[in-house]
N, C-alpha and C positions, 0 to 999 in steps of 0.2 A: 590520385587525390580523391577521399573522400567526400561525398556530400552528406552532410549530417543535418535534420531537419530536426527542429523541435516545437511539437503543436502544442501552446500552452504559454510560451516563452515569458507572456506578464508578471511571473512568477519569479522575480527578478534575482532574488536572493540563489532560489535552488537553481537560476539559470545560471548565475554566476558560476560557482561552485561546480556546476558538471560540466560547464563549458571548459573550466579552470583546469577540472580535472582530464579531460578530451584534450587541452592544446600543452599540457604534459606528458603527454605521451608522444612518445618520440615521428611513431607513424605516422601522426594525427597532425603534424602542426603546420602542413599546409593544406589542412582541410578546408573545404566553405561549408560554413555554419551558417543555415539560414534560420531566424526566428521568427515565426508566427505566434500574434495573436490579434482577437479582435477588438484590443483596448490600444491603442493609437499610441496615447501618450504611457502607459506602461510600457510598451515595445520600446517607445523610444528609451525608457531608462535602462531596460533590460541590455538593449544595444550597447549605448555605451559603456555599461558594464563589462562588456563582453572586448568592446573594442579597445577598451584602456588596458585589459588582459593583454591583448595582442600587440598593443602598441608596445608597452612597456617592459616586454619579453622580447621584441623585435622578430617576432616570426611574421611568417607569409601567408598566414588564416585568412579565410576572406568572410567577412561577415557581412550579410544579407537580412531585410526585413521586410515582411509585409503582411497584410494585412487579409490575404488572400491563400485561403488554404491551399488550392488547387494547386497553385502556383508555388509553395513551399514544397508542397509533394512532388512534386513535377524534375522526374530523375533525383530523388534520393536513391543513396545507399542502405541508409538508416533513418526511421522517422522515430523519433521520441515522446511523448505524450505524455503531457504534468498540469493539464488544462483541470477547471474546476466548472463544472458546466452548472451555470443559475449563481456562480460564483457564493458569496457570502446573503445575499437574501434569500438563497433558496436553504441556503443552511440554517441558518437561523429559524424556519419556519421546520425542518426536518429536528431541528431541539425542542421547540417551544413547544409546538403542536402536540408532541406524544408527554410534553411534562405535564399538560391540563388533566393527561388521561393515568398520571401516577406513574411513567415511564422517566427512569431519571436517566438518562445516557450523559457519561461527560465527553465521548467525541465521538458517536453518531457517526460514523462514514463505512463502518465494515459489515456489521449486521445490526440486528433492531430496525425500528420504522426508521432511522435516519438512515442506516447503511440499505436498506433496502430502496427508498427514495433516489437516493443518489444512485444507484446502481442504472433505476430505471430513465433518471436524467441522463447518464454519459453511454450508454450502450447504444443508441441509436446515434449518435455522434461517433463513436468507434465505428459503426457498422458502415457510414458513411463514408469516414476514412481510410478504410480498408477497401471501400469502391474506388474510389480518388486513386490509391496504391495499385488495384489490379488496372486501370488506364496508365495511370503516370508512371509508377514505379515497380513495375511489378516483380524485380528479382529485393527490393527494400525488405530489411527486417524491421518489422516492428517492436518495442521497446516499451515496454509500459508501465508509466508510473503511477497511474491513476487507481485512486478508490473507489470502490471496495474490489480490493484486485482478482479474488476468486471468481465473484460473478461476472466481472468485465473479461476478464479471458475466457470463461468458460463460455460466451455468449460471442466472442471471437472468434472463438473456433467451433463452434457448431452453426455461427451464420456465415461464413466466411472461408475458414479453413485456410485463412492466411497466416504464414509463420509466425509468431510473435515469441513471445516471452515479458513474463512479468517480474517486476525485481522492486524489491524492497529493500531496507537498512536494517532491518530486526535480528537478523541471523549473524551478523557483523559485529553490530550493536553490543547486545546480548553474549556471545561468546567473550567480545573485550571486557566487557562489566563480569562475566565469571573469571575470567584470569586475573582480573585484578581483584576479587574479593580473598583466594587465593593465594595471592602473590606467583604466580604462574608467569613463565615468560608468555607472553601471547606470539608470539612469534616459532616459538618451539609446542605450543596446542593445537592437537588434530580433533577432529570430532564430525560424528553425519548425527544431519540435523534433519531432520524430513515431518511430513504432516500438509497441514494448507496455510497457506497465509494468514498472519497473526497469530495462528494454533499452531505450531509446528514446533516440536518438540527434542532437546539435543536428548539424543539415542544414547550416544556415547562422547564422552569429553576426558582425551587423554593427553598426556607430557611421555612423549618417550616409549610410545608402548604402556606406561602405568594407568592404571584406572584413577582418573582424579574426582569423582563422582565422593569417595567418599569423603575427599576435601571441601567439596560444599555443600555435603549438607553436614558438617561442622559449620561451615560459615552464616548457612543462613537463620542459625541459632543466636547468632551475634543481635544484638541489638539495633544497633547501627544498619546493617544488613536488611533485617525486616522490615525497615524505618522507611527506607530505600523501597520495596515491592514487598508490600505487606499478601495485595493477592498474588503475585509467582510464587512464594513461598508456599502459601497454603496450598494452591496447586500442585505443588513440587510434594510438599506433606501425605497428603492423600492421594496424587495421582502417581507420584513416583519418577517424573521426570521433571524438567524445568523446560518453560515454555518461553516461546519468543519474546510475545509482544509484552510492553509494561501492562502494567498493574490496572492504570487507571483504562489500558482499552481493554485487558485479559477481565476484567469486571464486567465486562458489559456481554460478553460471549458465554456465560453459564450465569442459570439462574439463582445461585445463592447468595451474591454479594451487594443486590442494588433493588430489594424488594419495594421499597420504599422511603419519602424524602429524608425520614428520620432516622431509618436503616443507615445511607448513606454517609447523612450527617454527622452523626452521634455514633455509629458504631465503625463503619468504612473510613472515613475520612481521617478521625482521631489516629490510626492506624499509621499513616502515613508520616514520616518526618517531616518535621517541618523545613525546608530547604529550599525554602522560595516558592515563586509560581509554580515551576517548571512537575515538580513533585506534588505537591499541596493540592493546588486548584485543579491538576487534572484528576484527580478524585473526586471532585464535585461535580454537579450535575452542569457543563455548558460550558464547561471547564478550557476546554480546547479552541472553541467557539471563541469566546473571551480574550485569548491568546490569539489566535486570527484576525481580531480588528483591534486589539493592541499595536498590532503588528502597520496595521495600515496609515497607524499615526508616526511611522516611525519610517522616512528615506534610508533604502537601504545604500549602506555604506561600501559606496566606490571609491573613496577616496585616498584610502592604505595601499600599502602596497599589496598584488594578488600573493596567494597565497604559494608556496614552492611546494609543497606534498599535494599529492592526492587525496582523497578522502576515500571513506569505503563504502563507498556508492560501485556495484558494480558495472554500469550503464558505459564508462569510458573502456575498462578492462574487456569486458566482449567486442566493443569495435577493433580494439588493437590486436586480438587474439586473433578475429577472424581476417582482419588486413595482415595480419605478421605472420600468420600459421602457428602461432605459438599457441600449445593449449594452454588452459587455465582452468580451475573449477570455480565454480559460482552454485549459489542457490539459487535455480529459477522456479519460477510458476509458470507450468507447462499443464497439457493436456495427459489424462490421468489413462494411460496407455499399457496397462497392468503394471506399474511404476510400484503403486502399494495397490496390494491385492485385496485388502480390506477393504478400502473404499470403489465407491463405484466408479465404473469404470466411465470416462472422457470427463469426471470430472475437474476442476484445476487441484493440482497438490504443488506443490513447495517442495521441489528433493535436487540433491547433489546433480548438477549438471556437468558436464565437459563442453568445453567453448574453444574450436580451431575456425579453420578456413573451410570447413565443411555445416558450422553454424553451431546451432544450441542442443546438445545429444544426452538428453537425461538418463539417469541410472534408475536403475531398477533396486530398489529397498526393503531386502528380504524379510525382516522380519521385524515387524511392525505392533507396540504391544496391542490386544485389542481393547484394554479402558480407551488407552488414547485415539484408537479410531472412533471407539463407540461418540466419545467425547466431540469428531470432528465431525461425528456423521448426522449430529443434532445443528450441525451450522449449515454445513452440506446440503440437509433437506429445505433450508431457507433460500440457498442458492440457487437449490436445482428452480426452485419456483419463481424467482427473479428471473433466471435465464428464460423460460417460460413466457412470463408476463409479458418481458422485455419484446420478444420476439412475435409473437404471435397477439398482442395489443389484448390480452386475455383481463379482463380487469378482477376478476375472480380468483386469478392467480396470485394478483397484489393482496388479496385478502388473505388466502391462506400462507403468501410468505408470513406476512406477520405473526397471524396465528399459529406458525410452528415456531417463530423466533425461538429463543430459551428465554430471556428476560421481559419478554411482552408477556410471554403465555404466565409469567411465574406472577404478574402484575394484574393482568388484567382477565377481564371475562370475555367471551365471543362476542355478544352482541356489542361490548365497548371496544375490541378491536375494531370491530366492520364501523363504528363510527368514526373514530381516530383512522380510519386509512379513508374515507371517504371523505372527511374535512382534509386532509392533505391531498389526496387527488383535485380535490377543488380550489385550493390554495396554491395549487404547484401546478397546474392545468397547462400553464403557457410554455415549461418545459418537457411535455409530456407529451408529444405529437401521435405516439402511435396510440394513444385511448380514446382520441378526441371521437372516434364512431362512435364508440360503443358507449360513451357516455353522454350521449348525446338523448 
């Protein structure tokens, strides 16, 4: 029987949902599921989320809670990580802060001054956890679902060099949304999709052997379609492939889309169909933000019945894979181990893995075009300096991530970065433990 840990677990919705998905798997459903976090009363709703699953399935899951990391880690098999470190006020100041200085980000968590902030809030939490894991748990895989995923694995396995793997929904996502602009059975589409996290690009998307690439880009001349991801499209236009992440976070990763608030507004934004929040407002500057304390007005719903499918989260499929021997493929974010030759190397990449009972064995991605590396390697050099900062409490490294951003640098001038990253260092101080020397 499995023990399956999950740091973060207040997070009650997505805990449902991969719990949901974890006690439908066959191997899985007399696992103990312990949830941690350090919000009391969110654990507690997270819990009986969890436990009205079990009940109402009648399996033999044991779910556990507390409030005490040490002790969630403590003999796992599997630890999971979905935790938001400085939660929602540390975000809010990662949006506001850089929009005084003409930085429009609408979800701030991958790169820019917000994804860069946050990287430097949860890596020294990771690196902790990973101490915790080589006492408590030391054969545990780690499982990461945490933003901004590149620089938090990349800074995992150069402080730590404990197994992990990072996983997202983009590559999942993204393939079902092209099969169905198409009409493609998604069930019968093959395709390798590789790059880094949010950047990661399908190579190839076929039905049968046929090449269905030139299926869409007929499709994404559709009106409707554009409406839908106005920037993948132009992306896909000029760069020649189609890219994972939506529109409204693929904006914020290259400097041509969000120069300014009236850029944004009046030429970005209009772009977009209108289809609700979901579409709309993530175009806009805080867009995402917005949608996260929406969200906090709203108890999440335990009271349907749980769901009978899985979802495409791959988080449950590698536990069963590596308890069942059964292989499976997933896209992970693994350490960049001449995997794509183009980018540097122990950087994190995104490529085709294989997942048995021997763990997470990434493939090697022969031929990689080089726009799209050129493209990934302008994110990359923001990372590598995260990783950097993060580690070694270097506060000069925080400067120059931003300063290589694509979106900051296409926005602003040096002397207003190093201002805008030192009113956030001072504003975010309390979650920043390793700069407290040097900025003293």
């Amino acid at each position: 029987m499995s023990r399956i840990t999950l740091i973060g677990a207040g997070s009650a919705v997505f805990t449902r949902n991969l719990c949901s998905d974890i006690l439908l798997a066959p191997a899985l459903q007399d696992s103990t599921i312990c949830l941690m976090d350090i919000d009391a009363e969110r654990l507690r709703a997270a819990r009986d989320l969890v436990q009205d699953i079990v009940d109402r399935r009648g399996l033999g899951a044991r779910v556990e809670t507390t409030t005490d990391r040490r002790e969630a880690v403590r003999g796992a098999d599997y630890v999971v990580t979905t935790f938001q470190q400085g939660g929602l006020d540390a975000y809010a100041l990662d949006i506001e802060i850089p929009k005084k200085y003409g930085v429009e980000q609408c979800v701030g968590d991958t790169l820019g001054p917000g994804g860069v902030f946050r990287a430097l809030r949860t890596i020294p939490v990771l690196l902790d956890l990973c101490d915790e894991m080589d006492e408590l748990a030391p054969d545990a895989l780690l499982l990461n679902y945490v933003n901004p995923m590149a620089a938090n694995c990349w800074a995992v396995d150069l402080g730590t060099r404990r197994p992990h793997v990072g996983l997202c929904h983009s590559v999942q996502g993204t393939s079902q949304m092209l099969a169905s602009w198409i009409g493609a059975p998604y069930e019968e589409v093959e395709f390798l999709c590789a790059g880094i996290n949010h950047q990661a690009f399908f190579l190839q998307f076929r039905h049968r052997g046929d090449d269905l690439y030139p299926e869409v880009q007929a499709a994404i001349r559709r009106d409707e379609v554009r409406g839908q991801e106005p920037v993948r499209v132009e992306l896909m236009e000029h760069f020649g492939y189609f890219v994972t992440e939506s529109s409204g976070h693929a904006s914020e990763y290259a400097p041509y889309f969000r120069k300014s608030a009236r850029m944004v507004e009046e030429e970005l934004v209009p772009r977009f169909l209108d289809e609700g929040d979901h579409w709309f407002d993530f175009g806009r500057t805080g867009g995402y933000l917005r949608h996260c304390l929406s969200r906090l007005e709203e108890p999440p719903d335990g009271h349907g019945p749980p769901p009978t499918q899985r979802t495409h989260e791959y988080g449950s499929y590698i536990i069963e894979a590596m308890e069942n021997d059964e292989p499976i493929r997933v896209n992970g974010n693994v350490p960049n181990r001449g995997l794509i030759r183009s980018l540097p190397e122990n950087c994190c990449v995104e490529v085709p893995c294989l997942v048995d009972a021997n763990g997470v064995q990434p493939t090697v991605v022969e031929h990689y075009p080089p726009q799209l590396a050129a493209l990934n390697r302008t994110n990359i050099n923001v990372q590598e300096l995260i990783v950097e900062a993060a580690l070694t409490g270097d506060v000069e490294a925080v400067h120059h991530a931003v300063m290589l951003d694509p979106l900051t640098a296409a926005v602003c001038t040096l002397p207003q970065i190093r201002s805008m990253v030192d009113e956030m260092l001072g504003a975010q101080a309390r979650w920043l433990p390793q700069f407290q020397e040097t900025m003293v």
